[in-house]
KEDO-550466 format. One record per residue (C-alpha): chain; residue in one letter; x, z, y. Coordinates in steps of 0.2 Angstrom, whole numbers, plus 5000, padded with zeros to 4 digits. Layout:
BEGIN
> A_A_X_Z_Y
...
***
This chain:
BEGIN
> A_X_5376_4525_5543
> A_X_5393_4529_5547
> A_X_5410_4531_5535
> A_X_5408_4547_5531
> A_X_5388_4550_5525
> A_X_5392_4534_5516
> A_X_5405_4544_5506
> A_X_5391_4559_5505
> A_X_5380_4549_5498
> A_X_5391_4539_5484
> A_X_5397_4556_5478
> A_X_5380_4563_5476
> A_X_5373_4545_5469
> A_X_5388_4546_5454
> A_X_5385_4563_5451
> A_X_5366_4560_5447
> A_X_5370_4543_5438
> A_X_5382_4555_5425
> A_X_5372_4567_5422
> A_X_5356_4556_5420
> A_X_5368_4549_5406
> A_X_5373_4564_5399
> A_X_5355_4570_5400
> A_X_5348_4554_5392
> A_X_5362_4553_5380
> A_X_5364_4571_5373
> A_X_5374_4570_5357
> A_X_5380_4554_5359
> A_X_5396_4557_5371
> A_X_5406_4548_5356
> A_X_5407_4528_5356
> A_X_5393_4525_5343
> A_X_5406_4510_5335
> A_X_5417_4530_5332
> A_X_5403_4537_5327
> A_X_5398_4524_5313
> A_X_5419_4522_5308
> A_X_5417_4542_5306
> A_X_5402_4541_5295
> A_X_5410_4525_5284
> A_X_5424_4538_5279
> A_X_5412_4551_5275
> A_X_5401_4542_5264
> A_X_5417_4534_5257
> A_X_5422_4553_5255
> A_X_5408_4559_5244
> A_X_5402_4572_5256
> A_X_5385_4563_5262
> A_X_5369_4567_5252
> A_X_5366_4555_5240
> A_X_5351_4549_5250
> A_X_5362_4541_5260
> A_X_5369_4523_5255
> A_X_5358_4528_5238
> A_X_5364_4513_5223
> A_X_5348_4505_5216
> A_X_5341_4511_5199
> A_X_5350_4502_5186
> A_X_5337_4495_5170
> A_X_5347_4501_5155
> A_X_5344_4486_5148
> A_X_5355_4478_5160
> A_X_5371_4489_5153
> A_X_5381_4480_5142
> A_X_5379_4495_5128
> A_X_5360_4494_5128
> A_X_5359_4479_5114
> A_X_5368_4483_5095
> A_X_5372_4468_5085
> A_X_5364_4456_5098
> A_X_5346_4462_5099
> A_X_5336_4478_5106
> A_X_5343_4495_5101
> A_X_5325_4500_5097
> A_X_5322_4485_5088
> A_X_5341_4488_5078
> A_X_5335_4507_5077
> A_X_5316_4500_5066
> A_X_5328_4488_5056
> A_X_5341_4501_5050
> A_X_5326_4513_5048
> A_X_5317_4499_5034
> A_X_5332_4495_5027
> A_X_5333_4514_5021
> A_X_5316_4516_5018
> A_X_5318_4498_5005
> A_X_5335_4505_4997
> A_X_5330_4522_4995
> A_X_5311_4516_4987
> A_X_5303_4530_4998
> A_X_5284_4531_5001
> A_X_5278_4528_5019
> A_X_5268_4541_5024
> A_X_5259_4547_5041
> A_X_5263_4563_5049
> A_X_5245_4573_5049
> A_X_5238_4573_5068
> A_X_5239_4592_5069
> A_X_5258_4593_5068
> A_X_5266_4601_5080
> A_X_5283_4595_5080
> A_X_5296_4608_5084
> A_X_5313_4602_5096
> A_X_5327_4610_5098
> A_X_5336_4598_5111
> A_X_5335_4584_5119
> A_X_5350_4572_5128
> A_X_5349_4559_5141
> A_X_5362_4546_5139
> A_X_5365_4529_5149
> A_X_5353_4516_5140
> A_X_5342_4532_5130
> A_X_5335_4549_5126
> A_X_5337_4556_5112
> A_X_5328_4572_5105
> A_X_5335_4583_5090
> A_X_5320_4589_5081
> A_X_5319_4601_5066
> A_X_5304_4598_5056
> A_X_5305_4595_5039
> A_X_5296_4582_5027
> A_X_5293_4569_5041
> A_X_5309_4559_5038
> A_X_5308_4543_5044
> A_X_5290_4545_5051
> A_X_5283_4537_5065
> A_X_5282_4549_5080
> A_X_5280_4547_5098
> A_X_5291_4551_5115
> A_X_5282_4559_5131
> A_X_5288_4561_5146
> A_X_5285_4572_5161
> A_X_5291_4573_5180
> A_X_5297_4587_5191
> A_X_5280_4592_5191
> A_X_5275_4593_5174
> A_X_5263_4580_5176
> A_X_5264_4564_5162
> A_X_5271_4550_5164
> A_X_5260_4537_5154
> A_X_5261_4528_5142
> A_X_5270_4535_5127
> A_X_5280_4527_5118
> A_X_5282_4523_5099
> A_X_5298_4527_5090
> A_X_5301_4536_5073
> A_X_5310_4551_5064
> A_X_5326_4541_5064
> A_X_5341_4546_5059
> A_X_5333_4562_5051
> A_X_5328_4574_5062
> A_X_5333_4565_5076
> A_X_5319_4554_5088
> A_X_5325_4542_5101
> A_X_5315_4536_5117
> A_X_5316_4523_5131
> A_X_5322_4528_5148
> A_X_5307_4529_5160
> A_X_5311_4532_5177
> A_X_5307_4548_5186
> A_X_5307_4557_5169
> A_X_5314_4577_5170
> A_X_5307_4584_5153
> A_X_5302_4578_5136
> A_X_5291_4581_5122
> A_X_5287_4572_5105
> A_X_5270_4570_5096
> A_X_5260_4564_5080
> A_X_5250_4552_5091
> A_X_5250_4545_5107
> A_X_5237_4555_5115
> A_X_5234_4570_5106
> A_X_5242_4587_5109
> A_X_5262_4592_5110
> A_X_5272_4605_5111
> A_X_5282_4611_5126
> A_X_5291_4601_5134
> A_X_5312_4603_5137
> A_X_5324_4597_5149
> A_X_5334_4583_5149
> A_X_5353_4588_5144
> A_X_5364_4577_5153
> A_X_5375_4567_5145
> A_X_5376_4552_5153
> A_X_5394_4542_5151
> A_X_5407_4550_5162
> A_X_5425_4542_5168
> A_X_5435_4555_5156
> A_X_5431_4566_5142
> A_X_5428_4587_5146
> A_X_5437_4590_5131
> A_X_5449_4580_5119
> A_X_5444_4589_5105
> A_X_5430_4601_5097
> A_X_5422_4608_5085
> A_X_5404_4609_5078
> A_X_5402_4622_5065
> A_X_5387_4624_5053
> A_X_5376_4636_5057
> A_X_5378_4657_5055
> A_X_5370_4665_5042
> A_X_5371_4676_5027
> A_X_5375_4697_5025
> A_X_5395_4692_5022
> A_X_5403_4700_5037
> A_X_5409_4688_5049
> A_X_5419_4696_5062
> A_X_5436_4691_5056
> A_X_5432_4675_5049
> A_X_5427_4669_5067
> A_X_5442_4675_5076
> A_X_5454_4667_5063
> A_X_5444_4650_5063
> A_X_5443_4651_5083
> A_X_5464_4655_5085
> A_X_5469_4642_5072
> A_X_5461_4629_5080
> A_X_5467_4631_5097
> A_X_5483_4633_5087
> A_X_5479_4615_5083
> A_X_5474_4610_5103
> A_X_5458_4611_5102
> A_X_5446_4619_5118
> A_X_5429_4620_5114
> A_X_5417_4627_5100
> A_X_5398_4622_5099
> A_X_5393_4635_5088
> A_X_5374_4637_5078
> A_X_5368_4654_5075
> A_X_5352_4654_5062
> A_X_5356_4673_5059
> A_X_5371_4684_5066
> A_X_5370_4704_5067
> A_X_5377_4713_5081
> A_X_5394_4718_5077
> A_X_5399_4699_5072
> A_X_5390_4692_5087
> A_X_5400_4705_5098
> A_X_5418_4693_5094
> A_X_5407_4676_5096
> A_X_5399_4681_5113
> A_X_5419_4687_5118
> A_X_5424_4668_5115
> A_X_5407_4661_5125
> A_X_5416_4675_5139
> A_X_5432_4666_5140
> A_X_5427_4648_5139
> A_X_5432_4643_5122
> A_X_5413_4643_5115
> A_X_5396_4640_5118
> A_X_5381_4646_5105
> A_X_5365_4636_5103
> A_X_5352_4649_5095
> A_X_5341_4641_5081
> A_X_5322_4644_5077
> A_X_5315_4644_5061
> A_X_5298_4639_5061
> A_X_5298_4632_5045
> A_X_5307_4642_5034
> A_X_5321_4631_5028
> A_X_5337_4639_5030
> A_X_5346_4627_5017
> A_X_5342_4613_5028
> A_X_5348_4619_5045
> A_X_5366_4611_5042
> A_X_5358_4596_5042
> A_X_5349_4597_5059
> A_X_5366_4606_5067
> A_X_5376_4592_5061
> A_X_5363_4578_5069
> A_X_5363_4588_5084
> A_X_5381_4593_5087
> A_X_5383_4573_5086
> A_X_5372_4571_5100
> A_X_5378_4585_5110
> A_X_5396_4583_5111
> A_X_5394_4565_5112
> A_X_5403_4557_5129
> A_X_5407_4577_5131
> A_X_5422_4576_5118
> A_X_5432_4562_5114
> A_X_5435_4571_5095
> A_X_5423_4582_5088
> A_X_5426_4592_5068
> A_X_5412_4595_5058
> A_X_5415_4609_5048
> A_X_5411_4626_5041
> A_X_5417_4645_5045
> A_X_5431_4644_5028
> A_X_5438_4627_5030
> A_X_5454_4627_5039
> A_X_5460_4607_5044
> A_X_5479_4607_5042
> A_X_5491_4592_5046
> A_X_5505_4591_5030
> A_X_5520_4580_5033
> A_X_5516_4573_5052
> A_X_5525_4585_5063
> A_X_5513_4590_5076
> A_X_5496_4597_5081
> A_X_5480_4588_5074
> A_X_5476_4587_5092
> A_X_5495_4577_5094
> A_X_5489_4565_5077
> A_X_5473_4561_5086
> A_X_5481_4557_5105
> A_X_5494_4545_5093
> A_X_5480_4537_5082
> A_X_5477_4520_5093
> A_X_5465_4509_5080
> A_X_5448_4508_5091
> A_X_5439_4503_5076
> A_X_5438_4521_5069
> A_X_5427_4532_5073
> A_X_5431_4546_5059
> A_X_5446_4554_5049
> A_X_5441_4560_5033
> A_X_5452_4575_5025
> A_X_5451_4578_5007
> A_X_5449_4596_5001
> A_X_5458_4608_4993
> A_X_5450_4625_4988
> A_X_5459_4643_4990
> A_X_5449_4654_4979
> A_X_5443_4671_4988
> A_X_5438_4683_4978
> A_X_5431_4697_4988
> A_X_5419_4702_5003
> A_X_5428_4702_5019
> A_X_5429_4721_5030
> A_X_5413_4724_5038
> A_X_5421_4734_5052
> A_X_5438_4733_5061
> A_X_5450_4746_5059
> A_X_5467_4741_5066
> A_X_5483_4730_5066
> A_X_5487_4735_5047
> A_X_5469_4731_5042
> A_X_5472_4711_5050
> A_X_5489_4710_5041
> A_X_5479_4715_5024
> A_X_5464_4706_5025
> A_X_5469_4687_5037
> A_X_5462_4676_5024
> A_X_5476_4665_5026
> A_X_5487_4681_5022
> A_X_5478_4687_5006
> A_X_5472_4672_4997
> A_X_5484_4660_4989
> A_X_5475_4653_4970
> A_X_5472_4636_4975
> A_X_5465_4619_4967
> A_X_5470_4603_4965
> A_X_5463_4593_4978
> A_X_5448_4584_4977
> A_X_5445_4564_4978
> A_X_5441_4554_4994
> A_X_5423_4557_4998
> A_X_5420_4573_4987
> A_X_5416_4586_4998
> A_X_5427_4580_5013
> A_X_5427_4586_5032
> A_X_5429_4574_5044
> A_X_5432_4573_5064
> A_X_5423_4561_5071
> A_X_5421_4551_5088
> A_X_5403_4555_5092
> A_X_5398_4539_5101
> A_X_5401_4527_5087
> A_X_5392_4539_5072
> A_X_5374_4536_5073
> A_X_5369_4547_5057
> A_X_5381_4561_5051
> A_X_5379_4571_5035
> A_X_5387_4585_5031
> A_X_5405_4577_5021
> A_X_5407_4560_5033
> A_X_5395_4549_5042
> A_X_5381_4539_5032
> A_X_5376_4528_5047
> A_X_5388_4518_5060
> A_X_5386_4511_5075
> A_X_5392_4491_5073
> A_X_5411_4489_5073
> A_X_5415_4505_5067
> A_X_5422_4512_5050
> A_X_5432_4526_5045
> A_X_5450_4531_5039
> A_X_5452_4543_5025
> A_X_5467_4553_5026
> A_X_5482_4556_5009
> A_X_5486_4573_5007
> A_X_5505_4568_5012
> A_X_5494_4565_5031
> A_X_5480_4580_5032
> A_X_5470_4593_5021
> A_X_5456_4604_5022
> A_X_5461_4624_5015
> A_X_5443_4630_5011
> A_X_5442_4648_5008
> A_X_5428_4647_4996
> A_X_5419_4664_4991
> A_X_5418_4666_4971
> A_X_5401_4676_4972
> A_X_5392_4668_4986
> A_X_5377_4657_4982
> A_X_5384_4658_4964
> A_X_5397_4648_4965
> A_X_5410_4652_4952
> A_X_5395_4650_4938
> A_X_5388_4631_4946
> A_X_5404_4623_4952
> A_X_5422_4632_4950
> A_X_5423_4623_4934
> A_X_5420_4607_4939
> A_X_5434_4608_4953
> A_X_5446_4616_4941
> A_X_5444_4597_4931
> A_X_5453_4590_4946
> A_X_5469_4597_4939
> A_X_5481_4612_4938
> A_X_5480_4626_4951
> A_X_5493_4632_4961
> A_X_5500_4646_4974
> A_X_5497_4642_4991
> A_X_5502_4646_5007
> A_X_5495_4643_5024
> A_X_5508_4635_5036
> A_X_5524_4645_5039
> A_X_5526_4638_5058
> A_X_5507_4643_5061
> A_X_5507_4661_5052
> A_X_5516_4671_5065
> A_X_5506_4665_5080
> A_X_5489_4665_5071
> A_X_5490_4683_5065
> A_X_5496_4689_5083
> A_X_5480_4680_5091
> A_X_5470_4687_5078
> A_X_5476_4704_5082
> A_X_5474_4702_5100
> A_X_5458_4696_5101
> A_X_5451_4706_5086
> A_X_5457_4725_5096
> A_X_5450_4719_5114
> A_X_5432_4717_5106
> A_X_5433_4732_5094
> A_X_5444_4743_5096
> A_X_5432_4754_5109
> A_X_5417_4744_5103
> A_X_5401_4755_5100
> A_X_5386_4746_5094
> A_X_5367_4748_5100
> A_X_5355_4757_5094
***
C-alpha cells in the first residue's frame, strides 16, 4: 500500500471510530467524573426531586422530643389523663358505639397527630385513631387513644398515612376522613406573633369591632389572625373576608352538629393551640372586646416578647381591667365622623379596678409547651414549663365589656365593682392617632361602595 492510500485509509478509519463514539455514546459527550460533580452541586442545591438521595424515614420515637418526663408520650398522655379523672372524682363512662364523632381538624407534627374534635360529653373517653393512604384505603390496625385534653384526640404516626378519622370502636363505622395539616417543626417561625380569637357570634354588630381589634394589634406587631366564625352575617363578614384578602387573616368556619354554642370557645381555644403551634412563636388567646396594652415598658408587646429571654415560660398572663360599654355598636358604616364617634376606644372611658391574677385573665402563650388551654391561662403544661403573671405597672387587658349582653350588668358588674373604685380611662395617647386613621382607612375601602346581596 503506498504512502498516500495509507493516509486515505487512516482518515476514513478515525472518522468511523468518532462517530461510532458519538453514536454509541449520545448524551454523554461530557466526562461522566463532570457529570456526577454537576449533579453533587444540584442535589446539594435543592433543585433535584426528592427521590433522589431520599433520607431514610425517621421512627418518631427516635426524636429526642418524642418521650416527656422520661417515658412514652402516650403513656405520659393515659397518666395525666387519670390523674384528672382521680382529682376531679369523675365517672368513667363508654362512648355508645353508634357515635359519630364530629372533627374539625386535624395536625401532623414530628413525633404525633393530633385531631381537634367537637363532640360534647365524651371528655376523657376512650376513642380510636384511623388512618387512611392516598388512596383512601385503611391502614390497619387502629389505634387506642382517648378524648385527651378535651376535645382534643391524639395518634401515633403510621407511615404512608394522608388522612384521618376517629371512632367509638376499632372497627365499626367513622366519619369522614380529613387531611393531615402540616405542621411538622420548621427552622424559624412564619410569624413572631398571633392571635387566636374566640369564635363569632351573636346579633351585636361586628364590623367596627373587628377592624379596631385587627389595627390595634398590628399596632402592637402582630401578622396574623386565626379567626373562628360559629355565626357572622354578611355585612360583618365583608371587613373579615378584606383582612383574609390582604394577608393579615385566615377564618376557620365552625359546624355545629350539636347545638352547643356556649362550648365552642372551648373547642377554638384547643384548636388554635394546635394550629399555630410551630406556626407562631407567640400566639394571644382572646376575645373581639379585649384590647392587650403594655403600661410603663416603652415598646410594642411584640418588642416585650422579642426581649423576654426566660425559656421556662411558656405564657404571660395579663390581669383585666374592664371599660364599661353601654350601647350597641352602628350596624352600618356611614363615614369618617361616624368612626371618630363611635371607636370604642374613643367613646368609652368608665373603667374598673382591675381584677386579681387569674380572675378572668388573657394570656399569650408559646403553643408548643401548653398542652391544655382554657379560656383565662393554661390548665395543663408540657414538663418544664410554667407561666409569668404580669403587674399592671408591665401589661393590662382593656375589655370593652357590653352591659346588656348575656345579662351582664345584672349577674357580674357588681361583683367587679368590689375590686375597688372606678375611674376614667383612656386608651393610649401614642396608639390613638394611628389606630383611628387605620380604622378609617380600612373601614371606607370595604364600605364605602359596598352593596350587599340579595
Amino acid at each position: 500500500m503506498d504512502s498516500r492510500r495509507f493516509k486515505l485509509f487512516y482518515i476514513v478509519v478515525v472518522i468511523l471510530t468518532f462517530f461510532f463514539v458519538y453514536t454509541f455514546n449520545g448524551n454523554e459527550s461530557v466526562p461522566k467524573e463532570y457529570v456526577l460533580e454537576d449533579l453533587k452541586k444540584t442535589v446539594s442545591n435543592g433543585t433535584v426531586p426528592s427521590e433522589i438521595d431520599e433520607p431514610e424515614d425517621v421512627d418518631p420515637k427516635d426524636l429526642p422530643n418524642y418521650k416527656l418526663e422520661g417515658m412514652d408520650r402516650f403513656e405520659w398522655y393515659a397518666k395525666k389523663r387519670k390523674e384528672e379523672i382521680i382529682n376531679n372524682k369523675i365517672k368513667e363512662v363508654p362512648v355508645p358505639k353508634d357515635v359519630e364523632i364530629s372533627m374539625l381538624s386535624a395536625y401532623e407534627y414530628d413525633v404525633e397527630y393530633t385531631v381537634s374534635i367537637t363532640n360534647k360529653d365524651i371528655d376523657r373517653s376512650i376513642l380510636y385513631c384511623r388512618y387512611f393512604d392516598e388512596d383512601g384505603e385503611e391502614i390497619l390496625p387502629a389505634f387506642q387513644s382517648y378524648n385527651f385534653p378535651v376535645f382534643a384526640v391524639n395518634c401515633e404516626k403510621r407511615k404512608g398515612t394522608k388522612r384521618i378519622s376517629i371512632s367509638t370502636q376499632a372497627t365499626n363505622n367513622y366519619t369522614y376522613p380529613i387531611d393531615l395539616i402540616d405542621r411538622t417543626k420548621k427552622d424559624n417561625y412564619k410569624y413572631e406573633f398571633s392571635f387566636c380569637m374566640a369564635p363569632f357570634y351573636g346579633n351585636e354588630s361586628k364590623w367596627l369591632f373587628i377592624a379596631e381589634l385587627v389595627e390595634h394589634y398590628r399596632l402592637q406587631g402582630m401578622t396574623h389572625f386565626y379567626f373562628y366564625v360559629y355565626h357572622i352575617n354578611q355585612y360583618d363578614n365583608a371587613i373579615l373576608q378584606d383582612y383574609v384578602r390582604t394577608g393579615e387573616a385566615e377564618v376557620i368556619y365552625l359546624l355545629d352538629r350539636d347545638e352547643k354554642p356556649v362550648l365552642w370557645q372551648h373547642i377554638v381555644n384547643r384548636d388554635c393551640v394546635l394550629r399555630s403551634r410551630h406556626e407562631s412563636k407567640w400566639v394571644l388567646h382572646a376575645d373581639l372586646d379585649e384590647r392587650l396594652l403594655m403600661t410603663k415598658y416603652p415598646g410594642t408587646i411584640l418588642d416585650y416578647l422579642i426581649n423576654f429571654n426566660d425559656t421556662t415560660v411558656g405564657a404571660l398572663i395579663f390581669r383585666q381591667q374592664w371599660i364599661f360599654k353601654t350601647e350597641f355598636l352602628p350596624e352600618k358604616y356611614e363615614g369618617d365622623k361616624q368612626i371618630d364617634t363611635w371607636l370604642p376606644t374613643l367613646r368609652w372611658h368608665n373603667s374598673s379596678s382591675f381584677g386579681p391574677h387569674l380572675h378572668t385573665t388573657k394570656c399569650i402563650i408559646m403553643p408548643e409547651k401548653v398542652f391544655s388551654m382554657w379560656v383565662h391561662y393554661p390548665k395543663i403544661w408540657y414538663p418544664g414549663y410554667r407561666w409569668y403573671m404580669l403587674e399592671v405597672e408591665e401589661g393590662i387587658v382593656r375589655h370593652y365589656r357590653d352591659q346588656n349582653m348575656q345579662d351582664w350588668k345584672n349577674k357580674y358588674l357588681q361583683r367587679t365593682l368590689e375590686f375597688g373604685p372606678t375611674s376614667l380611662t383612656n386608651y393610649p395617647e401614642k396608639y390613638q392617632k394611628s389606630l383611628t386613621e387605620a380604622v378609617k382607612r380600612r373601614t371606607k375601602y370595604v364600605y364605602e361602595k359596598y352593596k350587599m346581596i340579595n
